[in-house]
Structures are given as structure tokens and as C-alpha cells.
N, C-alpha and C positions, 0 to 999 in steps of 0.2 A: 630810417635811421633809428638804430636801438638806442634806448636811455643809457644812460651812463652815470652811476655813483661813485663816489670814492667815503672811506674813515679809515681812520686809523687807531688801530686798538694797542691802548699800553701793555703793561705787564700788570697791570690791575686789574685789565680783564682777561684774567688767565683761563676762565673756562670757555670764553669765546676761543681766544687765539689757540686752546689747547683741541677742539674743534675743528678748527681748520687747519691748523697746520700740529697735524700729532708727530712728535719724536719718532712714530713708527713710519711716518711718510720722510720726513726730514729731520737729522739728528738738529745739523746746525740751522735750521729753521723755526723750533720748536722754541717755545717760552722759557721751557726749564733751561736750557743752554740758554738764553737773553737774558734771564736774569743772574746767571752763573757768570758769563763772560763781561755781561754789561758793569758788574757791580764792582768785579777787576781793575775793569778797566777805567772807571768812571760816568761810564757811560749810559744816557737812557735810550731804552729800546722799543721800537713801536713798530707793529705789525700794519703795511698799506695794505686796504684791501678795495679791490677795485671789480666793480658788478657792471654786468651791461647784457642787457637778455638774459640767456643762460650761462652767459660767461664769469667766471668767478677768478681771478688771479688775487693772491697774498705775496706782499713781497716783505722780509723782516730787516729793516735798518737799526744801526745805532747812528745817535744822535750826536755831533759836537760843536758846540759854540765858538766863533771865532774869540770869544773872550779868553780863551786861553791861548792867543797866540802872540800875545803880548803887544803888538803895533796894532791893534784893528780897534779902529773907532768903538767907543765904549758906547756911544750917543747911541748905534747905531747896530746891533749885535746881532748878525748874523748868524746861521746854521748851517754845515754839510754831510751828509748822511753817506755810511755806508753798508754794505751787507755785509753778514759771517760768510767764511767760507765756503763754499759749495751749495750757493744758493741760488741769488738770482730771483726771476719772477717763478713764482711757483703756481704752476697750473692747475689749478682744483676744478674746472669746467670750462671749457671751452663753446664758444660759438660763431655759425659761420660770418655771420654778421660783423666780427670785434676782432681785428687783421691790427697788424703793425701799426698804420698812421692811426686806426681808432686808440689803440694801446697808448702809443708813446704822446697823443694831443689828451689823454688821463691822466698820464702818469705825469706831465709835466705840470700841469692844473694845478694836482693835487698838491705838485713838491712847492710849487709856485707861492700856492695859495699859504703854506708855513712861511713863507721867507725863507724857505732852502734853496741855499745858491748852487750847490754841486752835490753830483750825485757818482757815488762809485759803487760798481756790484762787481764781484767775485761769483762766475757763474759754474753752474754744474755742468760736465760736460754731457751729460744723457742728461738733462731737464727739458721738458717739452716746452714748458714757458720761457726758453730762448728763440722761440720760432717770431716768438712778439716783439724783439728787440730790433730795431733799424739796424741796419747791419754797416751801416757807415759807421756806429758807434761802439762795434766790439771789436776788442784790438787782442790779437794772439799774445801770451806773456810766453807759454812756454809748454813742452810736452810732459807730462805724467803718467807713469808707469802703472800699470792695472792689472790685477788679475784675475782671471773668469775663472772663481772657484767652484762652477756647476762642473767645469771639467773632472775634479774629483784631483786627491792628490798625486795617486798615480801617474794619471796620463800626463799632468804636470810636471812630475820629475822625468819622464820620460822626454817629453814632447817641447817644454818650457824651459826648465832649468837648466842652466849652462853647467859646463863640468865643472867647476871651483863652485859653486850654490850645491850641490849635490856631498861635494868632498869638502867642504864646509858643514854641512848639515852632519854628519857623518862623523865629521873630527867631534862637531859641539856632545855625539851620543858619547863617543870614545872617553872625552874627559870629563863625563859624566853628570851632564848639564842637564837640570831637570827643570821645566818647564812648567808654571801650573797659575791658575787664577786666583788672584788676590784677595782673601775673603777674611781680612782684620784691617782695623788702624793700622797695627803696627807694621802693616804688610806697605799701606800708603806710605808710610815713613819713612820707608825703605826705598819704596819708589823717588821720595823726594829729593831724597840724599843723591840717590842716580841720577835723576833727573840733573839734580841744581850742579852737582861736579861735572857732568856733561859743557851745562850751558858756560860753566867758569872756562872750563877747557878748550874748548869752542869758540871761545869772545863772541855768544851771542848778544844780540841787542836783548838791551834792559827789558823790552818789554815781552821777552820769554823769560826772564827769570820771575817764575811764578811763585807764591808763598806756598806752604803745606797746608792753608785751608782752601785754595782754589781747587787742589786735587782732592779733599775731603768733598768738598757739592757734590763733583761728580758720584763718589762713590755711594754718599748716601743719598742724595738727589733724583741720581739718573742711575740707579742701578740694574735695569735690563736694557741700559744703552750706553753703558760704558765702562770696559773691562780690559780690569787693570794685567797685563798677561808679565808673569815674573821669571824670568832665569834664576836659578841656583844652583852651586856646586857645593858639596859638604857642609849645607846650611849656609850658606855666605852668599844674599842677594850681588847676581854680578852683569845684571843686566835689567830692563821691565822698558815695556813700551803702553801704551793707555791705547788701543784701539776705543772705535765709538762707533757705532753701529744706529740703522734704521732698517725697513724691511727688505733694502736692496743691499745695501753697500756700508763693506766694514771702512773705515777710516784710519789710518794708521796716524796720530795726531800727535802727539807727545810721548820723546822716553830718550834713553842713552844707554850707555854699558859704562863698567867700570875698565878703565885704562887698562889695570893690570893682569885682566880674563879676557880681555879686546880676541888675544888669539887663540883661544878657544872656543870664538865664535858663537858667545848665546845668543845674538842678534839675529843671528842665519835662525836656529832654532826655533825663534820665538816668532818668526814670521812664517816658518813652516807651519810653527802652531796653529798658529791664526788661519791658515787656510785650510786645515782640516778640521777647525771648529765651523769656519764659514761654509766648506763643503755640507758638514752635519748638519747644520741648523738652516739651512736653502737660502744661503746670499746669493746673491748671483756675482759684486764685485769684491775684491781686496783691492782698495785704492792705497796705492804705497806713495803717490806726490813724485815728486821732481826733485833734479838739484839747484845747487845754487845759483851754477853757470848751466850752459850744456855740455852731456857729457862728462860732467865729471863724478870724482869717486864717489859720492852718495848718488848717483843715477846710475853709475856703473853697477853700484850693490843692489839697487834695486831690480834694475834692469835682468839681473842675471836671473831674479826668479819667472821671470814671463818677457817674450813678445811682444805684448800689447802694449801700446802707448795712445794716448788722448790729446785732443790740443786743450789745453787750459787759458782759457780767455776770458777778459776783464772788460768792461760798460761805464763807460765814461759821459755825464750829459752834463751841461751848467743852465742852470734854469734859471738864472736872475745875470744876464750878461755886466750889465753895469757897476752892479756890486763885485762883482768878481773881478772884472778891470780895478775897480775900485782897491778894492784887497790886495791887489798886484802892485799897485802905485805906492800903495802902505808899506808894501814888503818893500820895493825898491828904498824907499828912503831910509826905513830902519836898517837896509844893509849894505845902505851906501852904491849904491849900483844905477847905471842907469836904463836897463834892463832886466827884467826875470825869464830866463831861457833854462829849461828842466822838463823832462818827460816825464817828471814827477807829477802826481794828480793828486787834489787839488795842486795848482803850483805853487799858491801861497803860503803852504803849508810845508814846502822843501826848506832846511839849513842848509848853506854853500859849507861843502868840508872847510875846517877849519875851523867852525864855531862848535858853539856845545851843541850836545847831545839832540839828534833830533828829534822831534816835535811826532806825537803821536798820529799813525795817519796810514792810511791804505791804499795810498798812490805804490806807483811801480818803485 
């Protein structure tokens, strides 16, 4: 039987966590994005790490107290953690020894031993440290578009791209859409203004409408992992997306276009860009994400630059059952119900339509 440790390291011990888990292995793993995203959002962030032999797994949560949920016992204040996206348990050394039931009788210990009642992870779909996850408890959300930009762009437009991505790319040269990396303030400013008319136009939820200093961390923070890719036509920014990058996989993460350049397609451009920066620089993916529903127009757009799709699956555990019943009985009463039924994860953590605004949270 191999020993088995667990700690967990905050964002104060930034050159441990920068150590194990470096931005170059994992963009949204990495400290610098934990402290960039955490401080957004309110949130504290603490890297699990978990040893056993030669086995080494990090996995990066943020932290939220059920005190902000309004009805939850004050006497009595609970925790439930979740990952950033595209994370999951991160495999830094493996051993034969440390399989699934050793993993998950750690990993619940450890969550146990905080008084963390529920746990949700957003997983990578190529991370090898989902081999460790009990497989009762990963549940499919949705497929995500990818593209293997070792092929080069060529054989991609050849092989890949659908004919409207090709005679899109094509219109964006014709009306003269110049494509290039961000490299001022005022270039981020530009970004933000696209960005934030996006989200208005969109009716995204509040918790994409980011400030202009959230897109500044990254720029000056994380500036050889994350690049701000800008559209313009006659000087006039009319499009930018924020790719984020680590030593595999570019991320397509934040951006919009402007309404009234929509059909002259910088969007098609700017992702062309991205994969023959990614071919240059030896990515091996362009992960473009999924849509909203299946199949529709933002999967269709993506979809038309590649093939390849991934399943995108999410890790659901509760590790203090009673308290979590608990929470649920709280919920009920504050909403008048005499049940809580939602696919939603944590459940306690769902608003029934109809009320205000939901409640911050990484369920489905």
C-alpha cells in the first residue's frame, strides 16, 4: 500500500504552484490565470496536490462559501469548489500503484477534511489525469470543435474547411480585413469596446460582462500566453478574439465583432490567423469550444473550419452528503417548494426562472 499525502497550496505560494503546474503545461491551471480570474470573480483559489509513491496529481479549484447564498445557515458555513476550464486533475507523475479508487478515497479526504461539501471539475478532453476519475461520475455536457493545426494550413483548407469558411476567408481579404496582434493599451480598449457590444447584443449573462482591467492582467500578466488577435479595416477595429495558449493548445476564450463589419467576416479571418500562427509556433490544437445548444449557428461557424470534434465532460462528487441535503432543505424553504429537482450542480446553488438573477456557479 503506497502512502498517500495531500496540501494545498494558495496563490501565496506562487513559486510552488508556478512549479507544478507552469502556464506552459496548463494556461487555465496556472497561478497567473488563479489569480487573474479569482480576483474577478471573488474568488479564492488553491492548487490540491496530491503524492502517493511516485504519483504526483495538482488539481486548481476556486473556492465559494455558502455565505453568499443567502438562506444557508450562518452558524454553520460551508464550501464548494470548482475548477477553470479545461482542467481537471492534472497529471504531473504517475504510479502504478495510485488507480482510480486510491485517487478518488484522496481526493475525497482531502476535500472532506476543508468542510468542502461539492465538488465540480471542467475537464480537459486529452488530460491524462482523467484516467483517475470514477467514471460513474463524469457526465458528457457537450461536443467541441478542434483543430489539429500540425496539419499546417494548407491541407486544412483543402481537407477541413467547408466551402462558405474558405469563401468567407476570402471575402474577409477582398474587403480588406487586416488581421494583427495587439501590442498597446489602446489596442485592449479597442478589444473591450468589441468585446462588451458583443456581450450587450447577445444578452450574455452578467458574469461575461468583464471590466477593461480584467483584459489588462492578461495582457500584461500573461503576455507569452495570451494574445489578443485584432481585425481592422481602414483603421477601424471590427472584430478581436483573446486566444490563450500553453505548450499544446491555443484556446479560443473571449472576443466578438462589430455588428455592422459582421459581413465581411473578420471572425472567419481571425481564426484563420490563429491557426497559422499555431501551425508556426508547434501547437498541436486550436480549440474553438462548442455551442450553445447542439448544432447551432456558433457550432455551425466553428464547425466549418474542421472535422474534428471532442466530447467535453464535467465531474460532479459531494463529499459531505448531509450538509448538502442540508442546503437543499434551506433552499426549499427559501423558495417555497417542497422539492429541489435541477440538473443544475451544486443544486442548491440553481434560481427557479422567475426570480433574480442567478447566483454564481459552475453547474450545467
Amino acid at each position: 500500500m503506497v502512502e498517500v499525502s495531500s496540501r494545498f497550496c494558495t496563490t501565496a505560494d506562487l513559486s510552488e504552484w508556478k512549479i507544478l503546474v507552469p502556464p506552459t503545461r496548463s494556461f487555465f491551471g496556472s497561478v497567473e490565470f488563479a489569480c487573474i480570474a479569482g480576483c474577478q470573480a471573488g474568488y479564492s483559489a488553491q492548487l490540491l496536490v496530491i503524492e502517493a509513491g511516485a504519483a504526483l496529481v495538482a488539481i486548481p479549484f476556486f473556492f465559494r462559501s455558502t455565505a453568499g447564498l443567502g438562506f444557508a445557515d450562518s452558524a454553520d458555513l460551508l464550501t464548494d469548489v470548482f475548477t477553470p476550464e479545461f482542467t481537471g486533475p492534472i497529471l504531473i507523475s504517475s504510479d502504478p500503484s495510485f488507480g482510480r479508487k486510491e485517487f478518488h478515497a484522496a481526493l475525497d479526504q482531502a476535500l472532506r477534511e476543508q468542510k468542502i461539501v461539492a465538488e465540480f471539475m471542467h475537464l480537459h478532453p486529452w488530460a491524462e489525469g482523467n484516467e483517475l476519475l470514477d467514471i460513474e461520475r463524469v457526465l458528457y455536457n457537450r461536443d467541441i470543435v478542434w483543430v489539429d493545426v500540425s496539419l499546417g494550413p494548407e491541407r486544412l483548407w483543402n481537407e477541413h474547411f467547408v466551402y462558405a469558411c474558405r469563401k468567407n476567408i476570402k471575402r474577409a481579404e477582398r474587403e480588406g480585413i487586416h488581421v494583427f496582434e495587439a501590442n498597446s493599451v489602446d489596442h485592449i480598449r479597442e478589444f473591450h469596446r468589441i468585446y462588451s457590444a458583443t456581450m450587450v447584443r447577445t444578452n450574455a449573462l452578467p458574469q461575461y460582462h468583464f471590466p477593461l482591467e480584467y483584459f489588462l492582467r492578461f495582457f500584461h500578466e500573461m503576455p507569452g500566453h495570451a494574445r489578443f488577435t485584432m481585425a481592422e479595416r481602414n483603421g477601424q477595429i471590427v472584430g478581436a478574439i483573446l486566444y490563450t495558449y500553453d505548450d499544446d493548445n491555443i484556446y479560443s476564450y473571449l472576443g466578438g465583432a462589430d455588428e455592422e463589419f459582421q459581413q465581411m467576416r473578420p471572425s472567419n479571418a481571425i481564426v484563420f490567423d490563429a491557426i497559422r500562427w499555431g501551425y508556426e509556433h508547434g501547437r498541436k490544437r486550436l480549440i474553438l469550444g462548442g455551442g450553445y445548444r447542439p448544432d447551432d449557428g456558433i457550432f455551425r461557424f466553428k464547425s466549418s473550419f474542421s472535422k474534428n470534434t471532442a466530447p467535453f465532460s464535467t465531474y460532479r462528487d459531494i463529499h459531505l452528503p448531509e450538509d448538502y441535503g442540508a442546503l437543499e432543505a434551506q433552499w426549499c424553504r427559501h423558495y417555497n417548494r417542497d422539492q429541489l429537482v435541477t440538473e443544475y450542480f451544486p443544486s442548491y446553488r440553481w434560481i427557479p426562472t422567475g426570480d433574480s438573477a442567478p447566483l454564481p456557479s459552475s453547474g450545467t
